[in-house]
Z-matrix of the N, CA and C atoms (Angstrom, degrees):
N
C 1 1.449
C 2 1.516 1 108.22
N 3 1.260 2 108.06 1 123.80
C 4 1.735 3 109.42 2 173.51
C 5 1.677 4 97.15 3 -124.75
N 6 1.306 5 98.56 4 122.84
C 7 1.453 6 108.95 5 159.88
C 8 1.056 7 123.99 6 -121.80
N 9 1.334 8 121.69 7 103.76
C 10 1.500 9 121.03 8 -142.47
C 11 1.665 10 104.82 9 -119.87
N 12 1.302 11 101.68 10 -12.07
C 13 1.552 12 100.37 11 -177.90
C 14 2.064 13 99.87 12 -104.62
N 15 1.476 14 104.20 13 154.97
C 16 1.581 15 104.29 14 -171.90
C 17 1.632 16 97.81 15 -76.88
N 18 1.349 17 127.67 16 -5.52
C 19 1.396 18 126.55 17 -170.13
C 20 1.869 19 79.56 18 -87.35
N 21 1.145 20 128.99 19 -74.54
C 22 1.776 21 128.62 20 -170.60
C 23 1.684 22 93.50 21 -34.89
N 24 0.940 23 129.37 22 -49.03
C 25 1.833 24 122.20 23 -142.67
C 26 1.788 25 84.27 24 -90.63
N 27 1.364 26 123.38 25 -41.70
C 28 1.822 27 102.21 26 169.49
C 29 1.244 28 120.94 27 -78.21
N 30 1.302 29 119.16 28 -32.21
C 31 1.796 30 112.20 29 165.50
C 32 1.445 31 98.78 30 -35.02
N 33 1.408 32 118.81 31 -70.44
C 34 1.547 33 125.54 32 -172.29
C 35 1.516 34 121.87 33 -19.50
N 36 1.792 35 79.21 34 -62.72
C 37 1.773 36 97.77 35 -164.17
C 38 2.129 37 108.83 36 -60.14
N 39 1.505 38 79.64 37 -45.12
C 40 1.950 39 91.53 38 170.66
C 41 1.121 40 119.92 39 -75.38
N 42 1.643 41 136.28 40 -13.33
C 43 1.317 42 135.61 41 170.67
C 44 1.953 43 103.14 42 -77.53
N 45 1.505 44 110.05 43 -37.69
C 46 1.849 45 109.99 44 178.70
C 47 1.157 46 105.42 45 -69.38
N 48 1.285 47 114.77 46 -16.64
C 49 1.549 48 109.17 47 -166.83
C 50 1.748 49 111.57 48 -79.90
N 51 1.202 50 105.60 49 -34.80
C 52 1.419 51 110.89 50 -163.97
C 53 1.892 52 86.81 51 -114.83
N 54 1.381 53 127.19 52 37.42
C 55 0.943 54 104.86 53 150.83
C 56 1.372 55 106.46 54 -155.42
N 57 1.560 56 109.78 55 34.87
C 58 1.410 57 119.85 56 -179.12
C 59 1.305 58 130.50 57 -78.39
N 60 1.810 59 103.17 58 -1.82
C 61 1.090 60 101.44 59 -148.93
C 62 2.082 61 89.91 60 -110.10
N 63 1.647 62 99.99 61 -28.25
C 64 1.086 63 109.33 62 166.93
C 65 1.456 64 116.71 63 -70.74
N 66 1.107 65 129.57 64 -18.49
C 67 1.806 66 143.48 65 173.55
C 68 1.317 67 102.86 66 -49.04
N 69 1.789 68 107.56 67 -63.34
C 70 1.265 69 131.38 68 -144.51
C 71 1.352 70 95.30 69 -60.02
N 72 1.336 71 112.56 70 -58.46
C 73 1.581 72 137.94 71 -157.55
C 74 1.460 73 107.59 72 -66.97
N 75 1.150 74 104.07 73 -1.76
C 76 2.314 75 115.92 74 179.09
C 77 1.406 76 99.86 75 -109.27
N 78 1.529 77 111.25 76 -28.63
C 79 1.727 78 102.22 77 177.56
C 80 1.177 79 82.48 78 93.72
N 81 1.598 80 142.55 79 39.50
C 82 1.898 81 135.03 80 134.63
C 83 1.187 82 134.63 81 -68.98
N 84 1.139 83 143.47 82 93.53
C 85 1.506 84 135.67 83 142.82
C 86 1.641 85 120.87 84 -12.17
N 87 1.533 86 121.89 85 132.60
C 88 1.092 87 114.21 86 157.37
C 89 1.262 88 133.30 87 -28.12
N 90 1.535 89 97.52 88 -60.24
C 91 1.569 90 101.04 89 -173.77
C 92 1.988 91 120.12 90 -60.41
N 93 1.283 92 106.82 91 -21.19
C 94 1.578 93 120.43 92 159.19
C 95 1.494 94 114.18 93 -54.69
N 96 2.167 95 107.19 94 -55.75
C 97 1.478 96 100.23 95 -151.36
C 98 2.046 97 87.43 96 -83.10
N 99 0.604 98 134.06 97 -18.35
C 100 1.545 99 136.91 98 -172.69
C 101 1.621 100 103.68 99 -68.46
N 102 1.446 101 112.55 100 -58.64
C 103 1.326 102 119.49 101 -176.48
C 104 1.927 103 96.75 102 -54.65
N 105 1.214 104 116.01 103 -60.91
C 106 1.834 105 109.25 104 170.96
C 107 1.063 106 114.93 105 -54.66
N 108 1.159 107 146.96 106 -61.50
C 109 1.561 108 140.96 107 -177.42
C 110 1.417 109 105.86 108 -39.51
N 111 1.187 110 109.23 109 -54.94
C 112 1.593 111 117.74 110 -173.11
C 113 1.562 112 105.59 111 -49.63
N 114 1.777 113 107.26 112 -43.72
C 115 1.633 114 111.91 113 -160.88
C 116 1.577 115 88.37 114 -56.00
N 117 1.908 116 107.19 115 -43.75
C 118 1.449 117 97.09 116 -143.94
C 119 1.142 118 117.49 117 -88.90
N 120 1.806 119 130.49 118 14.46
C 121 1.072 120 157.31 119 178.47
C 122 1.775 121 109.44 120 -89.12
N 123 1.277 122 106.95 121 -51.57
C 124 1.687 123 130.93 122 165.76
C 125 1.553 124 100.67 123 -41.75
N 126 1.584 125 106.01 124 -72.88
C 127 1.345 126 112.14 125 178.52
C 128 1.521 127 145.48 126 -42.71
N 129 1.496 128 105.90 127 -38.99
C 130 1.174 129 130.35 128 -163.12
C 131 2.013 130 94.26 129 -137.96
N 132 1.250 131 124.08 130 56.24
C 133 1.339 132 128.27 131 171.56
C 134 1.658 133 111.20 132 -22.65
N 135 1.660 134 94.56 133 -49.71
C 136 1.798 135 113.83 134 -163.45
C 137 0.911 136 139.01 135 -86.18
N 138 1.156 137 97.07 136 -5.80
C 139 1.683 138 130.55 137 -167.68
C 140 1.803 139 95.52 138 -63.42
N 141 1.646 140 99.57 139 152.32
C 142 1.487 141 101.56 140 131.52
C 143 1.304 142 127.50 141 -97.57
N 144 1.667 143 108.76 142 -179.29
C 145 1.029 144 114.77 143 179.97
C 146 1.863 145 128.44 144 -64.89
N 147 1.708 146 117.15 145 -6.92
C 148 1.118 147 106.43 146 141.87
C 149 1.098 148 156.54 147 -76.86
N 150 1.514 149 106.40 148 -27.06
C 151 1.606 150 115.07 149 144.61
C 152 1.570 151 128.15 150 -64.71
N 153 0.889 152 119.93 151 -11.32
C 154 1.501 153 129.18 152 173.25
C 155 1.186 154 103.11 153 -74.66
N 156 1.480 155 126.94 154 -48.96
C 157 1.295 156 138.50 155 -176.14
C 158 1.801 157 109.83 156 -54.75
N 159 1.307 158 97.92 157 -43.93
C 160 1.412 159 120.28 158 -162.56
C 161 1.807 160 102.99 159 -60.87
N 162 1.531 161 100.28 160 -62.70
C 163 1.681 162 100.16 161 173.34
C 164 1.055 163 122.82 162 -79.93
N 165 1.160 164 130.77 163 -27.93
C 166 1.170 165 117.29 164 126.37
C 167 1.678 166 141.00 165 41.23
N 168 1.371 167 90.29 166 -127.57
C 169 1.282 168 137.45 167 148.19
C 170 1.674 169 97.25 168 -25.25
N 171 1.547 170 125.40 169 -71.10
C 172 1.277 171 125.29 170 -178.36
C 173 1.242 172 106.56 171 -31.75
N 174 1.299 173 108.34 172 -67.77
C 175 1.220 174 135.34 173 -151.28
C 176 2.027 175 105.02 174 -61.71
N 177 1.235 176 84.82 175 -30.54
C 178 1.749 177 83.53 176 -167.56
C 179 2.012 178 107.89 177 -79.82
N 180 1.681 179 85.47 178 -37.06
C 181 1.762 180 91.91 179 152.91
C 182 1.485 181 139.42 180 0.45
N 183 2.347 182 76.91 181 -90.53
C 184 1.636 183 103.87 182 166.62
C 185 1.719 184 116.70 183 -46.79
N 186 1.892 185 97.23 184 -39.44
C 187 1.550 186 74.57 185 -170.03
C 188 1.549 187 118.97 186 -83.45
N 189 1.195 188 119.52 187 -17.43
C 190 1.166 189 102.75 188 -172.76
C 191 1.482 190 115.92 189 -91.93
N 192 1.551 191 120.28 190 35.08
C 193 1.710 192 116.71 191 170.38
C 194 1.289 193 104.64 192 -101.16
């Protein structure tokens, strides 16, 4: 994950924020939900923040089985 612009690194910070609570509740660590946000920011450049949410969310799924 490279987030190299200060607009990528606050998407980040505001994408953990409003999905910390769903993190918590899978048994994620920051350092997990950050490393995904980031993927799903990488992935989806264009997105808003409800689709961001959306894969996300998938994504945090996979990791926590």
């Amino acid at each position: 994950m490279n987030l190299e612009t200060a607009s990528d690194r606050e998407a980040v910070q505001r994408l953990m924020r409003q999905l910390h609570g769903y993190a918590q509740g899978l048994g994620l660590d920051d350092a997990a939900v950050r490393k995904i946000v980031g993927r799903a920011i990488a992935s989806m450049p264009n997105a808003d923040d409800v689709h961001l949410q959306a894969e996300a969310r998938q994504w945090m799924l996979r990791a926590a089985r």
